[in-house]
C-alpha positions, 0 to 999 in steps of 0.5 A: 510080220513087219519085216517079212513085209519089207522084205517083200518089197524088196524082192518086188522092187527087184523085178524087171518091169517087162510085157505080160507075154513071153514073145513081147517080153523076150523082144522087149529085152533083146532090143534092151540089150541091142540098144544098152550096148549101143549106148555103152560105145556112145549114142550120138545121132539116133538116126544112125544109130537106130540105122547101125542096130537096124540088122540086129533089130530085126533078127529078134523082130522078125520072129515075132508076130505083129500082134505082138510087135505092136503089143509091145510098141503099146506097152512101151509107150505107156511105160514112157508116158508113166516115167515122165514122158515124153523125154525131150519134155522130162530132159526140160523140167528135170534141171536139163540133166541127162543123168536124170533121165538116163532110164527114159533116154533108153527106154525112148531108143528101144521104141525108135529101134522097134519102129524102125524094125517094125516099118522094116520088116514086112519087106526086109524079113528073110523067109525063114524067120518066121514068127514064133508064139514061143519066141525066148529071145535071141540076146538073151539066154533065159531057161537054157543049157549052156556051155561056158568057156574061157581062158586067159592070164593070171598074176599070182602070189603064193605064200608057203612056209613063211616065204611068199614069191610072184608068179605068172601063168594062165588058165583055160575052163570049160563049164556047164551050166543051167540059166535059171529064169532071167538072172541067176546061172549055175554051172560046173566043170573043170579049170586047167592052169599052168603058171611058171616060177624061179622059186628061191633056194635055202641062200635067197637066190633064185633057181631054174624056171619051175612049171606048175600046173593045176586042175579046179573043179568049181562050182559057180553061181552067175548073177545076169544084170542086162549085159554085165555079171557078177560070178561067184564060185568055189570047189576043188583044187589039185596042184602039182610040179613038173618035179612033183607030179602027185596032186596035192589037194586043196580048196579054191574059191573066187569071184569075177565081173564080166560084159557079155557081147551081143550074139555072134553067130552061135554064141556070145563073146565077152570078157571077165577080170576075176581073183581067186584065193587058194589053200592046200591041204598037205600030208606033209609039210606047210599049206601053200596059200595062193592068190590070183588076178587075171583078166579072161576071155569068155564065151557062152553058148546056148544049146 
């Protein structure tokens, strides 16, 4: 009982402190997420930077009402008393240290850029944001469809038969997925990569350029921090030669870390570094075993 107890302090401790309703809340994380990456590229002069965020801001602000705005500046403002604010105050008495009062820093810049919005907004509002009672967030992608894209290159060991060689090539995936809540995301689809070789001959020497290809259909789970992601995944493998086009089946399974950027338009931008391990399963002959390292480009999109 005892540790079905702890483990529910745990899970309790892991659940993001946020207002109780829904337009608060996904405001609240929207301007959480304006700020972070704001000061992921160096917050200096508040001033500025409240004014350099100030557009994003209210693309999220003007549609909420202004009940709810001023619910969440209260709720900010009890949450900022109870971390040891005000943070010029905790900054004094935590040894001068900024690190000791990271979280209340961030939490004092999202309540400048919402009184910022909120002072805005009456007359900086266009017409056609207008407030919504079921506002879910414009940075943020909670319960949603989504399309998942990425491409980029790849380094690649590959090990077969005893002998292991160096390759080079890149892949493209589409995906689609289910964000589930605010943190967790399932998505499947389909992986198309190429690499090229110049593979040795019996004597050591190496041959002709070699162009490989293969086809992963994955399965992947995603875990959401605030602008950052962990990803897990494995799934299918095909994979084939230009001098063997029959695919030879195998397994594939990976792992990656990713940023996603601030909305653009109709999706999110971002960037993943990822490595995957790869067996085949031949009617004939030696399994090749393979490892790949590659930096990608992603993008999301809600639908």
């Amino acid at each position: 009982m005892r540790r079905v107890f702890a483990a529910l302090v745990v899970v309790a401790a892991c659940v993001r402190p946020v207002p109780p309703s829904q337009p608060a809340a996904s405001l609240y994380r929207d301007l959480e997420r304006i700020v972070t990456v704001a000061e992921a590229a160096g917050w200096q002069i508040d001033r500025l930077e409240v004014d350099a965020v100030l557009s994003e801001a209210l693309e999220s602000t003007c549609r909420v009402s202004p009940g709810e705005r001023a619910a969440l500046a209260g709720w900010l403002d009890r949450t900022i008393a109870a971390a040891g604010g005000p943070v010029e105050r905790a900054y004094a008495t935590r040894g001068r240290s900024l690190k000791r009062v990271d979280d209340l820093l961030t939490l004092t810049r999202i309540r400048l850029v919402l009184a910022s919005a909120m002072a805005a907004a009456p007359a900086d509002c266009p017409f056609w944001m207008e407030p919504s009672g079921g506002f879910a967030g414009r940075q943020i992608s909670d319960d949603r469809w989504q399309i998942s894209l990425g491409g980029g290159g790849k380094g690649i060991i590959a090990r077969k038969g005893g002998q292991s060689d160096i390759r080079f090539g890149g892949a493209g995936r589409l995906l689609l997925g289910r964000v589930l809540g605010s943190r967790s995301a399932l998505y499947s689809g389909l992986e198309l990569g190429g690499s090229g070789a110049f593979p040795r001959d019996e004597g050591g020497e190496r041959g002709a350029l070699v162009i490989g290809y293969d086809l992963v259909v994955p399965l992947l789970y995603r875990y959401t921090l605030v602008n950052s992601y962990w990803e897990v995944e494995g799934g299918w493998l095909g994979t084939g030669t230009e001098e063997d086009t029959d695919l030879e089946n195998g397994m594939h399974v990976g792992a990656a870390f990713g940023a996603r950027a601030l909305r653009t338009r109709f999706f999110f931008p971002g960037a993943a570094i990822g490595a995957s391990w790869e067996r085949t399963f031949p009617e004939s002959g030696a399994a090749q075993f393979t490892f790949k390292i590659g930096l990608r480009a992603a993008f999301d999109i809600d639908l």
